[in-house]
C-alpha positions in Angstrom: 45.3 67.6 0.7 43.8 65.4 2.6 44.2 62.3 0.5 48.1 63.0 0.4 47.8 63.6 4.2 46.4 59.9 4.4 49.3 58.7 1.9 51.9 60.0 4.1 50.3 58.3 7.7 50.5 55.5 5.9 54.1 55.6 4.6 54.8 56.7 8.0 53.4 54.0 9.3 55.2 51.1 7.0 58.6 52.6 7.8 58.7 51.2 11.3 58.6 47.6 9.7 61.4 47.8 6.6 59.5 44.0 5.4 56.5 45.5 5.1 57.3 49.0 3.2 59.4 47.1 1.1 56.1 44.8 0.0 53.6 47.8 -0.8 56.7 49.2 -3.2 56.7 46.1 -4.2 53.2 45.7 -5.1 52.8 49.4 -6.9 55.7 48.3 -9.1 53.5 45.1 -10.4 50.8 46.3 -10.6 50.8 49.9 -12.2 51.1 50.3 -15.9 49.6 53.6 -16.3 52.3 56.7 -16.8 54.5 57.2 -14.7 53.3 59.7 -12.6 50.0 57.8 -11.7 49.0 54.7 -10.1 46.1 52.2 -11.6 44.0 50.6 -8.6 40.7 49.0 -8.8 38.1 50.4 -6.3 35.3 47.8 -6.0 31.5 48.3 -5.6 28.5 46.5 -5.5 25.7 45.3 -8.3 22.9 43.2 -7.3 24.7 42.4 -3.9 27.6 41.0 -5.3 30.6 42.7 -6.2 32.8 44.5 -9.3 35.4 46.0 -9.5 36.2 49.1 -11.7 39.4 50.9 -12.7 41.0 54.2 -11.2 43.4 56.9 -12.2 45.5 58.6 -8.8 48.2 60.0 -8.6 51.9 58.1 -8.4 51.8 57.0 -4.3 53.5 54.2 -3.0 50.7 54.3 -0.4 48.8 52.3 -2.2 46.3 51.0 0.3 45.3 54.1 1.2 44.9 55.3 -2.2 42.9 52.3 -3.1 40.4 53.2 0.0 39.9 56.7 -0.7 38.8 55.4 -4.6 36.6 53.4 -2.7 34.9 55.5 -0.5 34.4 58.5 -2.9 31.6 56.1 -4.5 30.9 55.1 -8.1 30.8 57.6 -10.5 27.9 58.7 -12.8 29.0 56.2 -15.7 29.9 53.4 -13.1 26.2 54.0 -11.8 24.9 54.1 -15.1 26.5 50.1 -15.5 24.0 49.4 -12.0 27.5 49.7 -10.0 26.5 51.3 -5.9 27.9 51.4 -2.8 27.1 49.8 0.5 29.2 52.3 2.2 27.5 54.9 3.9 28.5 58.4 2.6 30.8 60.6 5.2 32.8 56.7 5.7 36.5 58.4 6.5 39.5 56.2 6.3 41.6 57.1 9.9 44.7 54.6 8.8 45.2 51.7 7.2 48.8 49.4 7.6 50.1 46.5 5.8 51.8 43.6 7.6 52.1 40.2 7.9 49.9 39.7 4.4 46.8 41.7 6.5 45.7 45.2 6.1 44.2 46.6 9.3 41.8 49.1 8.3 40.0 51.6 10.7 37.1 53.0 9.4 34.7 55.6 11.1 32.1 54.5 11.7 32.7 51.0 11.0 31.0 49.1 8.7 28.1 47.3 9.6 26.6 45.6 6.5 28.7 42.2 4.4 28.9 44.1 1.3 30.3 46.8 2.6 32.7 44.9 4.1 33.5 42.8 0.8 34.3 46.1 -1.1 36.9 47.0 1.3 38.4 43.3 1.8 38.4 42.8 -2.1 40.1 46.4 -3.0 42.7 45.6 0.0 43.0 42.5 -1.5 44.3 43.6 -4.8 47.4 43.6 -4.1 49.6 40.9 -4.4 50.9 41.4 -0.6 47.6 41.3 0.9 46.1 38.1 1.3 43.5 39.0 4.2 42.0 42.4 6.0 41.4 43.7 9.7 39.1 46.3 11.1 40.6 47.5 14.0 42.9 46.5 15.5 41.5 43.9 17.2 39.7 42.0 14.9 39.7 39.3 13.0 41.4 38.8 9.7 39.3 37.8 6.8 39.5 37.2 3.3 37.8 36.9 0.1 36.6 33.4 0.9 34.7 35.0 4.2 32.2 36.7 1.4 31.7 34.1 -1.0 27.9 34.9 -0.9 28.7 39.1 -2.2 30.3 37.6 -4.8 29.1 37.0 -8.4 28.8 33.3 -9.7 31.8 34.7 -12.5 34.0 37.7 -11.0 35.1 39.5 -14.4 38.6 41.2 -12.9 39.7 41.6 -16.4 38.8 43.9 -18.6 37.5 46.6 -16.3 35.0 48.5 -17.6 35.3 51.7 -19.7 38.6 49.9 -20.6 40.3 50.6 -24.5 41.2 46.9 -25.5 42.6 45.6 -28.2 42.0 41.9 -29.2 42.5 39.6 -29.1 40.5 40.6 -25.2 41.8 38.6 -22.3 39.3 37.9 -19.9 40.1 36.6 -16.5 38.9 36.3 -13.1 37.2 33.7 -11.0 34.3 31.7 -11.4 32.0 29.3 -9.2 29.6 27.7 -11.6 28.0 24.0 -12.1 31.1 22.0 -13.0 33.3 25.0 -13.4 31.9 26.2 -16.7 30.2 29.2 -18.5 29.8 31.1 -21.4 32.0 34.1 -22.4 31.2 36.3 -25.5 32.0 39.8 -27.2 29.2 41.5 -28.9 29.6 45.0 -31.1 27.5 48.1 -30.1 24.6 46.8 -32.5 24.2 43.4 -31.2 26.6 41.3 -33.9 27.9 38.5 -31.7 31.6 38.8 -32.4 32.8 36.1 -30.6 31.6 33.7 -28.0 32.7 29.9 -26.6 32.8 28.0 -23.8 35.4 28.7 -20.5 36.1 26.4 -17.9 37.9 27.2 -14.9 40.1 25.7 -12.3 37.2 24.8 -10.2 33.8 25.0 -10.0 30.3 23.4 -8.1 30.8 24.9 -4.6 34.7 25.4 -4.6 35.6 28.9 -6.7 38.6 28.9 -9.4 40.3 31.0 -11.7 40.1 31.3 -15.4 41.8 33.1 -18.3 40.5 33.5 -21.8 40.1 35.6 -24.9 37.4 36.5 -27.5 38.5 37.6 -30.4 37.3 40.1 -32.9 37.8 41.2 -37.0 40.7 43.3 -37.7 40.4 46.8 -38.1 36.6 46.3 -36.0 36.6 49.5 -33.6 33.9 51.1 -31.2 32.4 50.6 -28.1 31.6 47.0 -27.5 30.3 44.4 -24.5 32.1 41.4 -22.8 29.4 39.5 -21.7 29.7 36.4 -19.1 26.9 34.1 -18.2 26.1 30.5 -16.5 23.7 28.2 -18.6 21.1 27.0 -16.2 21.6 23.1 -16.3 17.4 23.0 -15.9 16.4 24.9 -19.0 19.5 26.6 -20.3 18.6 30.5 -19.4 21.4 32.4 -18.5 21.8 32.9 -14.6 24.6 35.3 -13.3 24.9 37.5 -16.6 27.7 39.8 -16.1 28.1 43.1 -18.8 31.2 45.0 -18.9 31.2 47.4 -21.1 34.6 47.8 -23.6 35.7 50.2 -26.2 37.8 48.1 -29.3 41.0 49.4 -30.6 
């Protein structure tokens, strides 16, 4: 009850500005390709300070900021902790109303958030959506965006696959990346170790200025089971992998 209560402040709130309710429909519409009566968000937590995101199951809301925030502050799950996926969100966070316009969600939290990663899960969940470019808290604060927490992010942001996620290959892997000339190493290993694929990715940009990548890693037909995507920077002084990312996968 009180998650649809949330859903429908929020609606309420988009229907005084027609451009702005008309951009989170908008946004549910591109980005849901569950069944049709859910809605697939990412809620994103922390591991080792920096963040990851994970996928979630609600049900079909075109209030899909405040969907995306309650995912968030219910926590991780046992299985997402098992991965070393936490919170920096204290526990008892409650979500008072969050609005879309303008590219910014104004969030207002209570109490408000008072640590970076904290803040970084909310601005990169809000930011999932192709309408929002950059997040308040409260009213009057200052918009910012996921450049403003560069440092909570890993050196290679996995977005795609998710983990827990039934692939079929071959995988697409994409995200962004910020690594010594904009390359590292992507790879697919099976449950017992066999390295079924792995090469070389280089993104859009790299050294100091983050970019995008897309890739695949591939696997032998009729190969099922649970499996690991596995990205890593190459240390350019001795080679050991720095930034080593898991995300666990189950082949189809």
């Amino acid at each position: 009850m009180k998650r649809l209560a949330l859903a429908l402040v929020l609606v309420t709130a988009l229907a005084g500005c027609g451009g702005a309710r008309h951009a989170v429909e908008t946004t549910t519409q591109a980005t849901t390709s569950a069944p049709a009566d859910t809605t697939s968000l990412k809620a994103y937590f922390i591991r080792e300070q920096k963040v990851g995101p994970v996928g979630r199951e609600v049900p079909r809301t075109q209030a899909v900021a405040a969907a995306a925030m309650q995912e968030l502050l219910q926590g991780p799950t046992s299985a997402d902790a098992g991965i070393g996926l936490a919170t920096s969100i204290p526990a008892g966070t409650t979500l008072n109303g969050v609005s879309v316009a303008g590219g910014v969600a104004t969030v207002d939290l209570s109490p408000r958030l008072s640590t970076r990663a904290g803040l970084a899960q909310v601005v990169y969940t809000l930011t999932q959506f192709p309408t929002v470019t950059a997040v308040r808290f409260g009213a009057g604060g200052k918009a910012v965006g996921r450049d403003d927490f560069e440092a909570e992010t890993p050196r290679i942001l996995v977005e795609t696959p998710l983990p827990f996620e039934a692939v079929t290959g071959p995988v697409r892997v994409a995200g962004t990346a910020n690594t010594f000339e904009a390359t590292f190493t992507v790879e697919l290993d099976a449950a017992d170790g066999t390295v079924l694929d792995r090469h070389s990715v280089t993104a859009t940009s790299g050294s100091g200025t983050r970019g995008t990548y897309v890739t695949t890693v591939a696997y032998p037909a009729g190969r099922t089971g649970d499996a690991t995507v596995k990205v890593w920077e190459a240390s350019a002084e001795n080679g050991q992998p720095l930034g080593t990312v898991e995300i666990p996968v189950t082949l189809g």
